[in-house]
Short mmCIF file of the C-alpha atoms (twelve columns), coordinates in Angstrom:
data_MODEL
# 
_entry.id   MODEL 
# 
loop_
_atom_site.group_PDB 
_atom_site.id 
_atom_site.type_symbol 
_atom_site.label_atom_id 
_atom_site.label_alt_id 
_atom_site.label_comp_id 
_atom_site.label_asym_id 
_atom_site.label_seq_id 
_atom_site.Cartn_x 
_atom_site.Cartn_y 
_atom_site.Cartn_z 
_atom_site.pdbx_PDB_model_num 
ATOM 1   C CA . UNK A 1   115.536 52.949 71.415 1 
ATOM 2   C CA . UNK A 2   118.117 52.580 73.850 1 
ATOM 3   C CA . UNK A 3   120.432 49.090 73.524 1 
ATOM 4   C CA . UNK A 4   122.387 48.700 77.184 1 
ATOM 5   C CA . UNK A 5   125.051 46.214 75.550 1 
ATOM 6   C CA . UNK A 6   126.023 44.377 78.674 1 
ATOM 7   C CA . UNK A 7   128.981 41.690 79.510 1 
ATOM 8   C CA . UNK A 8   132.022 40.963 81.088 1 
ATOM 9   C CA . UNK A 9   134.628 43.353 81.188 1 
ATOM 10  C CA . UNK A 10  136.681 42.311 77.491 1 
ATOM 11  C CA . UNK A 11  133.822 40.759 75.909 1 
ATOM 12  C CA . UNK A 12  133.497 42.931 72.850 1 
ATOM 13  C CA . UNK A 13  131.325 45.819 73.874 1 
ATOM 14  C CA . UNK A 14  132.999 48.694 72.586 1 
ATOM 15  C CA . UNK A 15  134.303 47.062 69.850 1 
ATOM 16  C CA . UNK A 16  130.493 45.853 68.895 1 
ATOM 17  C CA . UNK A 17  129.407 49.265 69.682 1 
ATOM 18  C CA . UNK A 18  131.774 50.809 66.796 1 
ATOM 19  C CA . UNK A 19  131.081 48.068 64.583 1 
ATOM 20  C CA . UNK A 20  127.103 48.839 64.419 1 
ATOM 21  C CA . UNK A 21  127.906 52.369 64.308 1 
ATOM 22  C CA . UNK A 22  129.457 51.739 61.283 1 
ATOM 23  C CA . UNK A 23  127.134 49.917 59.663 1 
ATOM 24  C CA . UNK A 24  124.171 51.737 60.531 1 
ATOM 25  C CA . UNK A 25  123.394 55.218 60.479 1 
ATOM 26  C CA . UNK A 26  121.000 55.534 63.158 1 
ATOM 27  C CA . UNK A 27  123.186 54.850 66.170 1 
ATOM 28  C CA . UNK A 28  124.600 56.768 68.325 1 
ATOM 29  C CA . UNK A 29  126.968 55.521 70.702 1 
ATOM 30  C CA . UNK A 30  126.901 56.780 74.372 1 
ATOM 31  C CA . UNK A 31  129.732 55.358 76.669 1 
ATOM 32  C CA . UNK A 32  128.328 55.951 80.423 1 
ATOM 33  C CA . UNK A 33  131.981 55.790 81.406 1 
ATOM 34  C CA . UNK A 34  132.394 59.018 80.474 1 
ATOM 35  C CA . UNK A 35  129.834 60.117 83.312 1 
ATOM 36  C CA . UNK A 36  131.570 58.481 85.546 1 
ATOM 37  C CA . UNK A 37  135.007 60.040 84.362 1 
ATOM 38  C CA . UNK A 38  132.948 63.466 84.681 1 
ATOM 39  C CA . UNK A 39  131.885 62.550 88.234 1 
ATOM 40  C CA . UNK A 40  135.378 61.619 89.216 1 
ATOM 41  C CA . UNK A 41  136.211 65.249 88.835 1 
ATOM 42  C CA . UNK A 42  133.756 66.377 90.763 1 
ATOM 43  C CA . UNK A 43  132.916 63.959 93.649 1 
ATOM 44  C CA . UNK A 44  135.277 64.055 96.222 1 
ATOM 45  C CA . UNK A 45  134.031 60.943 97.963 1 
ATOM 46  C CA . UNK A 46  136.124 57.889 96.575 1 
ATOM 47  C CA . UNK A 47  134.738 54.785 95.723 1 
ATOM 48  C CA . UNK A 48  135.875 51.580 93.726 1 
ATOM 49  C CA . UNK A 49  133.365 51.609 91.310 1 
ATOM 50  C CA . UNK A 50  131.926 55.042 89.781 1 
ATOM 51  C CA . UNK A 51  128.704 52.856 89.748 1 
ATOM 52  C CA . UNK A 52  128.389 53.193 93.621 1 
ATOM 53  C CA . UNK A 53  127.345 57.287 92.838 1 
ATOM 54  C CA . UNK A 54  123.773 57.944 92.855 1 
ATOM 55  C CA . UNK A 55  124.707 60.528 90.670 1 
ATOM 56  C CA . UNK A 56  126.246 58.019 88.365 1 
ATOM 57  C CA . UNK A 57  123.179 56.304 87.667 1 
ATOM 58  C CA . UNK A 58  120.655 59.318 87.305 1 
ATOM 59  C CA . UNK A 59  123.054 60.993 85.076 1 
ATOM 60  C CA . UNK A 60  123.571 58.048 82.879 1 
ATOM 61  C CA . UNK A 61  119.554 57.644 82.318 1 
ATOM 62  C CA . UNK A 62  119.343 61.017 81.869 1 
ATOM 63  C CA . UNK A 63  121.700 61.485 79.218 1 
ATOM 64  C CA . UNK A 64  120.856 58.459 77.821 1 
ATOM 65  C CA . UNK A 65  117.131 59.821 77.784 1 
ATOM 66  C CA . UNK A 66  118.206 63.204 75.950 1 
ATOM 67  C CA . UNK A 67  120.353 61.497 73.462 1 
ATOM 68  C CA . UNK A 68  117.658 59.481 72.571 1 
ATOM 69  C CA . UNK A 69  115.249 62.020 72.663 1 
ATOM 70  C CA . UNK A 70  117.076 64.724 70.192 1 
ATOM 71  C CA . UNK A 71  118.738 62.451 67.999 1 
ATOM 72  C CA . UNK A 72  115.524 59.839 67.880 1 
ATOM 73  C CA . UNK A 73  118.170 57.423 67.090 1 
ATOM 74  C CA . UNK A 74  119.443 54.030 68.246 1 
ATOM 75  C CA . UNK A 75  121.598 54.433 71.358 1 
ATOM 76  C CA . UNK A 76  123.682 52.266 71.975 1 
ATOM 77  C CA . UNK A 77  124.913 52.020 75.822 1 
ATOM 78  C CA . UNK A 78  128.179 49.736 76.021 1 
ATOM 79  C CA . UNK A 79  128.868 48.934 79.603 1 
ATOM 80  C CA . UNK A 80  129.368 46.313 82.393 1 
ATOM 81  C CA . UNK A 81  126.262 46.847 84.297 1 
ATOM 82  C CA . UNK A 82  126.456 43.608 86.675 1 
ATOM 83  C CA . UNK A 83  124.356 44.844 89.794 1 
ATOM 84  C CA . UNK A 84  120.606 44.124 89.427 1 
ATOM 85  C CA . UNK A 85  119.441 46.927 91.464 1 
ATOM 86  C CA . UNK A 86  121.754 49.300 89.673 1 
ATOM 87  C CA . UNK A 87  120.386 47.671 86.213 1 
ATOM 88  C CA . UNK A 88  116.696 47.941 87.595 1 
ATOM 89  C CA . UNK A 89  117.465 51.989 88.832 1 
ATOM 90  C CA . UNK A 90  118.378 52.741 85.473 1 
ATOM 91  C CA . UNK A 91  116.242 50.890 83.521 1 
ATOM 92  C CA . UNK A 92  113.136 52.328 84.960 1 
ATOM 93  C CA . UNK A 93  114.421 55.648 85.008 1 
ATOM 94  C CA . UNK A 94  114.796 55.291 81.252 1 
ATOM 95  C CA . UNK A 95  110.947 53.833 81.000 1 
ATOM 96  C CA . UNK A 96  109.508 56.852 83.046 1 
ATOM 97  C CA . UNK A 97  111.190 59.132 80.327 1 
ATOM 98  C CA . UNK A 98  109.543 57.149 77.702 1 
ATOM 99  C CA . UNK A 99  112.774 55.816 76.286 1 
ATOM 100 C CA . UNK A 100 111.903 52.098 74.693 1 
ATOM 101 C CA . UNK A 101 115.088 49.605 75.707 1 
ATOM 102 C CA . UNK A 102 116.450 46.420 75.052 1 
ATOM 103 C CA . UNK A 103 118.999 45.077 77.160 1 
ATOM 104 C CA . UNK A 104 122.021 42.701 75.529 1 
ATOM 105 C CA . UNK A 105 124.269 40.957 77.111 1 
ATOM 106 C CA . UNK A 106 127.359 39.558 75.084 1 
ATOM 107 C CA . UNK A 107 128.730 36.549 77.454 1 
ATOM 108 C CA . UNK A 108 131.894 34.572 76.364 1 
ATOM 109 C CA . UNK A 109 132.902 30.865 78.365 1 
ATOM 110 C CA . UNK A 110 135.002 31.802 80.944 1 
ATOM 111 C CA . UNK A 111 138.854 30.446 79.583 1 
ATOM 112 C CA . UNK A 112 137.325 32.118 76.158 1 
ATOM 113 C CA . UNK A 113 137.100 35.816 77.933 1 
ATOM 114 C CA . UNK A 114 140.134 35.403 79.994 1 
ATOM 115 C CA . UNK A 115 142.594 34.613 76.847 1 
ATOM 116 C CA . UNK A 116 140.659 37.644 75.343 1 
ATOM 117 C CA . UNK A 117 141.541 39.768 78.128 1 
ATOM 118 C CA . UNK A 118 145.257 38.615 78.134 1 
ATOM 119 C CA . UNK A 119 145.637 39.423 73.951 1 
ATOM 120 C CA . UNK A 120 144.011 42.297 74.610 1 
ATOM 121 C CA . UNK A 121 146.480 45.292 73.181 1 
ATOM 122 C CA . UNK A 122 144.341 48.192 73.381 1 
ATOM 123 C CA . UNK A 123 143.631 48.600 77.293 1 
ATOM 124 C CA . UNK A 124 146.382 46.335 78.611 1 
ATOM 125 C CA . UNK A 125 146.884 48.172 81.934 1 
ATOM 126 C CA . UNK A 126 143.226 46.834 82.590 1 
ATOM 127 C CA . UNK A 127 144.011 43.143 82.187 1 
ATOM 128 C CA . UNK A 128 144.633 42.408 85.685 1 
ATOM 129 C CA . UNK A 129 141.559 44.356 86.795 1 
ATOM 130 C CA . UNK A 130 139.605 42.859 84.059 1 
ATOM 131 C CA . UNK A 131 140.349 39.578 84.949 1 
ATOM 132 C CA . UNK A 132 139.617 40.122 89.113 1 
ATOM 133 C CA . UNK A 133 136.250 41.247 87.376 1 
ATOM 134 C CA . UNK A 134 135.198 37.971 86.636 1 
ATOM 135 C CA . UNK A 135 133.901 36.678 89.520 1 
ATOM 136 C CA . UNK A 136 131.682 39.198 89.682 1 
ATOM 137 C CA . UNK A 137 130.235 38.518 86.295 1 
ATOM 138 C CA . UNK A 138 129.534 34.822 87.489 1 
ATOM 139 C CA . UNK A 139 127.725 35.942 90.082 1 
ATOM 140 C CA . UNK A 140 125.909 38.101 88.106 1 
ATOM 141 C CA . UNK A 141 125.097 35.649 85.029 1 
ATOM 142 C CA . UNK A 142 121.927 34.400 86.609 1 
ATOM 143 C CA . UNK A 143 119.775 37.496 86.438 1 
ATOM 144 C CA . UNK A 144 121.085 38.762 83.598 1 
ATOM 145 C CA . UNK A 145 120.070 35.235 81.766 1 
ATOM 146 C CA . UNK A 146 116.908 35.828 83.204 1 
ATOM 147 C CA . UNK A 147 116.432 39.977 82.216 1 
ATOM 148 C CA . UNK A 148 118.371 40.247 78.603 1 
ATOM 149 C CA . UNK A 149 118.639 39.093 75.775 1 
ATOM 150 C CA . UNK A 150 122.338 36.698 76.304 1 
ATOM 151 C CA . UNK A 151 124.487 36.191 72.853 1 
ATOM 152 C CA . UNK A 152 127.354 34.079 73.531 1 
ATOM 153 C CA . UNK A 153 130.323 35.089 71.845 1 
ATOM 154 C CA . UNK A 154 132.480 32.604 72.591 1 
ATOM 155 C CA . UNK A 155 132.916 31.252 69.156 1 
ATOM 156 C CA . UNK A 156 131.971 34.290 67.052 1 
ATOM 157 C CA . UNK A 157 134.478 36.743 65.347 1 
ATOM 158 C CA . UNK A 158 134.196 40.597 66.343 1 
ATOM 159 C CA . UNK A 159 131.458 40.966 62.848 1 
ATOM 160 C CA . UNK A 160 129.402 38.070 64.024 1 
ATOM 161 C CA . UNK A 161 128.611 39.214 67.192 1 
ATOM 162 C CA . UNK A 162 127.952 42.633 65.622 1 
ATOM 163 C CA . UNK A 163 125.454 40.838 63.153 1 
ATOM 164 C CA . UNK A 164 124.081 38.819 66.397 1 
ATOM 165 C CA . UNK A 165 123.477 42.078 67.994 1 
ATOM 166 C CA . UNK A 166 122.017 43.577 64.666 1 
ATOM 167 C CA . UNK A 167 119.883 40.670 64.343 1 
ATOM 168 C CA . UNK A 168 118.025 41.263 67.817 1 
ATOM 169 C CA . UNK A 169 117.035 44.609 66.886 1 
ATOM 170 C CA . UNK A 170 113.799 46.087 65.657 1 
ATOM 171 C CA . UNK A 171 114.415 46.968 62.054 1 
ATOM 172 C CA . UNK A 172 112.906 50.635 62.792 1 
ATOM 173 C CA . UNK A 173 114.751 50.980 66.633 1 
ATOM 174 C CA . UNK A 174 115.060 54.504 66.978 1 
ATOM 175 C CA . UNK A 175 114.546 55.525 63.312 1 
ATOM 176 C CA . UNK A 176 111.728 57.210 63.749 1 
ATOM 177 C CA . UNK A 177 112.659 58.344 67.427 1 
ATOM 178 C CA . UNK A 178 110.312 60.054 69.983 1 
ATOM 179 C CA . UNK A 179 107.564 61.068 67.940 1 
ATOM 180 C CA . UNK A 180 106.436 57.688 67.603 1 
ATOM 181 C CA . UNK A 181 105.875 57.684 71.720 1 
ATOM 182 C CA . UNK A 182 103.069 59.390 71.481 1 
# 
C-alpha cells in the first residue's frame, strides 16, 4: 500500500516517516521531493512550487507505483500535498496502477506548528518559508478533513504520532504486495 503522509510544512512527516521505518520492516520510504529536485535539473521553466510540473505529479505516481510494485511493501510518501486537484491527479493515477492508498494527514494547532517550526534545528533556512506556508495549509484543512484520515499532533511526542500513524494501518499493508491485486 501506498501511505501519502500529509501536513503542514514542520509537522513531523519525515521524522514519522523514519520512525515507522524503523519499526517496521515493510516500509519503504519514498520522498517525492526528490522528483522534484530531479526535475529542477532538468526543467528549465521556473516555478515556485515543483508541484506546478505536470511532470512532477506523473513521475511521483509512477515511482510511487513501481516502488510499490517491486518491493510489495508499505510506501510511505511524506509530503505537503495541499492542492486538491494535485492530491486527486495523483491519487487516481496511483488507483489506475492498482496501487491500494491511504492518505494521512498529521495536523498540529496553529501556535503548536509555528513554535515547531521556529525550534526546528535541522532545516532552519526553511523556517521563514515554512511559516509563509501556513496559510496555505488553512486553506487547505477543509478538504483534507474531508479526504484523509487527520491525526492531530498537537499534543503528541514524535513516537506517538508514529504509533497514531501505525495504528491506522492495515496490519498486512503492503506485506504481501501486488500479488494480492489480483
Amino acid at each position: 500500500m501506498l501511505l501519502w503522509l500529509n501536513g503542514p510544512f514542520g509537522v513531523g512527516k519525515t521524522t514519522t516517516s523514519t520512525l515507522l521505518r524503523h519499526a517496521r520492516p515493510d516500509v519503504r520510504v519514498f520522498d517525492p521531493e526528490l522528483v522534484g529536485y530531479l526535475l529542477r535539473r532538468l526543467i528549465p521553466e521556473p516555478v515556485d512550487d515543483f508541484q506546478d510540473w505536470p511532470a512532477w505529479r506523473v513521475l511521483v505516481a509512477e515511482t510511487a507505483a513501481v516502488l510499490w510494485k517491486h518491493y510489495g511493501a508499505l510506501v510511505v510518501a511524506p509530503m505537503s500535498l495541499l492542492r486538491e486537484d494535485y492530491a486527486t491527479e495523483i491519487f487516481t493515477r496511483l488507483r489506475r496502477r492498482g496501487v491500494p492508498q491511504l492518505h494521512v494527514v498529521l495536523h498540529a494547532e496553529p501556535a503548536t506548528l509555528a513554535q515547531r517550526i521556529r525550534n526546528d534545528t535541522v532545516e532552519t533556512g526553511a523556517v521563514q518559508w515554512r511559516l509563509d506556508s501556513l496559510p496555505r495549509y488553512q486553506s487547505a484543512l477543509r478538504w483534507l478533513q474531508r479526504e484523509a484520515i487527520l491525526i492531530d499532533t498537537t499534543h503528541l511526542t514524535k513516537a506517538e504520532v508514529a504509533a497514531a500513524v501505525d495504528a491506522v494501518l492495515p496490519r498486512t499493508a503492503g506485506v504481501d504486495g501486488p500479488q494480492d491485486q489480483a
